[in-house]
Residue, then its C-alpha position, 0 to 999 in steps of 0.5 A: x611547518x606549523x602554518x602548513x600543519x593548520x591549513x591541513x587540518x581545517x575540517x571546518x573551514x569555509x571549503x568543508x562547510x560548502x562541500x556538506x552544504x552541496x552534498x548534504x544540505x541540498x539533495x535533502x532540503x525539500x524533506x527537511x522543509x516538509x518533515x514537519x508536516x509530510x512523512x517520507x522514510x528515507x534512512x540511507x538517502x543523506x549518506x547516498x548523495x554523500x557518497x556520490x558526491x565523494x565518489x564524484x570528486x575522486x572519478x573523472x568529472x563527468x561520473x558527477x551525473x549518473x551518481x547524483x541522478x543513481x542516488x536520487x534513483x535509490x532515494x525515490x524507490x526507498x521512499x516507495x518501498x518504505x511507504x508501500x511496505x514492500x521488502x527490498x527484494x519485492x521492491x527490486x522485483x516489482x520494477x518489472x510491472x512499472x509498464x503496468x501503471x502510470x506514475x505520470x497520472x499522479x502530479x503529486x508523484x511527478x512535483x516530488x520525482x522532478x524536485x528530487x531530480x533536479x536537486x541531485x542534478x544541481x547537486x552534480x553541477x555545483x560538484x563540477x563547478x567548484x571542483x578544484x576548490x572541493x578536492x581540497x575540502x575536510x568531508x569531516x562536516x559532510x559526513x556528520x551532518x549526513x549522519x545526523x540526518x539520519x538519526x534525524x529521519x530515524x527518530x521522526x518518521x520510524x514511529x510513523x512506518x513501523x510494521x511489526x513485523x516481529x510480532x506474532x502471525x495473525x489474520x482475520x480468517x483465523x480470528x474469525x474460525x473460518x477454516x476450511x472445515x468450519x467453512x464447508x461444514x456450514x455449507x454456506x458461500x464465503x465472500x472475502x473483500x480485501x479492502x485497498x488501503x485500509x488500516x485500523x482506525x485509531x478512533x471508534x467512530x470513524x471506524x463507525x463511519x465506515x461500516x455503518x451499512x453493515x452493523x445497520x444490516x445485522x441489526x434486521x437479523x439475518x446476520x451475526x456481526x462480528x468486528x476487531x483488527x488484525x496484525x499484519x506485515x508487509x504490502x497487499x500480496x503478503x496480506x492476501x498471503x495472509x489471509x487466504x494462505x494463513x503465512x507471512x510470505x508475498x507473491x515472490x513465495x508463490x511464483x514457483x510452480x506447485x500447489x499450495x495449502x491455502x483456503x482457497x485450494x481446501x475449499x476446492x478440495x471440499x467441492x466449492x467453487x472458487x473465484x477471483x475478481x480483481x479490478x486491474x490487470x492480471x499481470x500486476x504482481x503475476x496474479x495470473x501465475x500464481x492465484x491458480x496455484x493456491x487453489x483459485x479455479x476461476x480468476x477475473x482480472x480487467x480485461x476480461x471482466x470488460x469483455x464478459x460484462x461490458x454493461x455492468x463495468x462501462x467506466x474507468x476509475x483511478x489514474x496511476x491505478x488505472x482500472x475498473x470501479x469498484x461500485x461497478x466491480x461489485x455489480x459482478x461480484x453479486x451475480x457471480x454469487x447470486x448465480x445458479x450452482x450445485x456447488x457452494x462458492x469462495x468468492x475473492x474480490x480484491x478492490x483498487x480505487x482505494x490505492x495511494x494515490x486516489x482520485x478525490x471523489x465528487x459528494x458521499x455520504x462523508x460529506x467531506x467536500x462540504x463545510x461539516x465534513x464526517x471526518x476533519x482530515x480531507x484525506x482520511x474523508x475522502x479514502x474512508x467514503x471510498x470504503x465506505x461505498x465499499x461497505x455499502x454494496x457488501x451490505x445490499x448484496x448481503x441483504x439481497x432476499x435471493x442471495x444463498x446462505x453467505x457468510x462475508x469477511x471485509x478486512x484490510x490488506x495493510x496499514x494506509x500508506x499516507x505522506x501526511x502526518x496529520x492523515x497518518x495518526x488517524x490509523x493504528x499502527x501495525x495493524x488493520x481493521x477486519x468486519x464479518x457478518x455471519x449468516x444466521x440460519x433461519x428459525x424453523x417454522 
């Protein structure tokens, strides 16, 4: 009996040691070998594939397949979610527009789909193959290593993910006094730019690098420049929410029919104009359905901004992202305001190419291709001489002589969704960066 008893209780032995090697060690060694250089969130995922792999133990040997291949599923969607700030029920919604982009266009997203894949897939056929042998195994080290990796994943990436959430409710708009009635009391134009991926930089000069063309600007008088950084939580549309609804909501609280109290609505009600450009399609995230409601009279979306200024938008930019360019884009957005109207205008332009992932552009002004780059992480370079071109057609609108009295608030949708560790700590967390130049009335003659 006491031989029996021994071989019952063996959680450690050579059985049990393999059953946490299959079902822990290898469906996560690609992160643990990246971790220390790559951040992907993915708290649950060690306890996923170790709940398949005990699931697949107890069912028929078959059921091996879906459950590892489910788990990888979930373990890729937390790491996007997680990454992209979307909440859970968002990110379940979201799946519906999977037709309007093109993750193949990306061969970073395709090395990491396929490596999960076929982790989880050896994973399974390791399961069946050594089934019999595992059956008999104590799941007692499996399920302490998942935990540990957990605890592990938890106290490595949540300091790089953290949104403060829970932190009181900001917005640029409102740091910047631009209600409704200030706006109309004015008079003036408003041109709101939500700017793709752009967090609060952690160092001054960088921040600098970005918005040299406008504090250049401001200085020639015309404008006052006002800068500083603003709370946020969630992905783009909870920050457009943000600022052009001054609530901490996403598109999913707009979805349902009615008209809501934002600027954009009490600017209308106020006699002003009120447009939307947007350089992707209009179905992403339902843009259609929902930018009249809170309050947009005109809305443009790709295809019809193609149609209607084909000269001014010829090229595409962007692969998973597929779209207009931006420096083109703008072109539109400066006739739209420099246009003749009896009416003052609220012109919204959300940009694109700035989307995670980009497309590394060709020369710059940030240098970042040459041996001096401006800014010494290549990637953080290369999105900044995105917003920086950003930057720079903002600030030859505003210092077109024909342009009405306008005042311009850039400001970014949410903290930059980088996988590098070294590009992360380049951003501030939990926060995003806001600039306005503010028209200055002429002085009497």
């Amino acid at each position: 009996m006491r031989g029996l008893a021994e071989r019952r209780f063996t959680p450690f032995d050579r059985r049990s040691l393999g059953l946490a090697f299959i079902l822990v060690i290898l469906p996560n060694a690609l992160f643990l070998a990246t971790m220390p250089f790559y951040i992907a969130e993915r708290l649950l995922s060690p306890l996923l594939y170790l709940a398949a792999g005990l699931l697949a133990l107890a069912l028929p040997r078959w059921t091996a397949w879906p459950l590892f291949l489910g788990a990888a599923v979930i373990d890729l969607g937390l790491i996007v979610a997680i990454a992209f700030h979307l909440p859970i029920a968002t990110a379940v919604d979201s799946l519906r527009f999977m037709a309007t982009i093109d993750p193949a266009a990306s061969a970073f997203y395709i090395f990491i789909a396929a490596a999960v894949a076929a982790s989880a897939l050896l994973a399974a056929w390791l399961t069946i193959r050594h089934r019999s042998s595992l059956r008999g195994a104590s799941p007692t080290p499996a399920a302490l290593l998942a935990f540990a990796l957990v605890l592990l994943d938890y106290k490595v990436n949540l300091p790089y993910t953290e949104t403060g959430t829970a932190a009181p409710f900001e917005s640029a708009v409102g740091k910047a006094g631009l209600t409704a009635d200030a706006v109309a009391g004015q008079g003036h134009n408003l041109l709101i730019v939500m700017v793709e991926g752009m967090g609060a930089f952690a160092e001054p000069r960088d921040r600098a690098l970005v918005s040299r063309s406008l504090e250049r600007l401001a200085s020639r008088g015309g404008y006052d420049y006002e800068t500083g950084t603003t709370l946020y939580s969630g992905s783009t549309t909870a920050a457009e929410s943000r600022e052009l609804c001054g609530r901490r909501a996403d598109y999913l609280h707009y979805l349902t029919p009615g008209d809501y109290d934002c600027l954009p609505r009490r600017l209308a009600g106020r006699g002003y104009d009120t447009v939307a450009y947007h350089g992707f399609t209009a179905q992403m995230f339902s843009r259609d359905a929902w930018y009249p409601r809170i309050g947009f009279a005109r809305s443009h979306f790709e295809p019809d901004i193609r149609r209607d200024h084909p000269a001014m938008v010829p090229s595409h930019c962007g692969s998973v992202f597929d779209g207009l360019c931006d420096d083109e884009l703008a072109r539109v957005v400066r006739a739209e305001l420099l246009a003749p109207s009896d009416r003052p205008k609220l012109v919204y332009w959300l940009t694109l190419n700035s989307h995670i992932p980009f497309v590394p552009k060709q020369g710059g002004r940030l240098d970042c291709l040459s041996d001096a780059p401006r800014i010494d992480n290549e990637t953080v370079c290369q999105l900044s001489g995105y917003w920086a071109d950003i930057f720079d057609r903002v600030a030859a609108i505003a210092a077109d002589p024909a342009l009405p009295p306008t005042d311009i608030l850039l400001v970014g949708d949410h903290h930059t969704p980088l996988w590098e560790r070294s590009a992360k700590s380049k951003f501030r967390l939990g926060e995003v960066d806001w600039f306005l130049l503010r028209h200055k009335p002429r002085p009497p003659l």
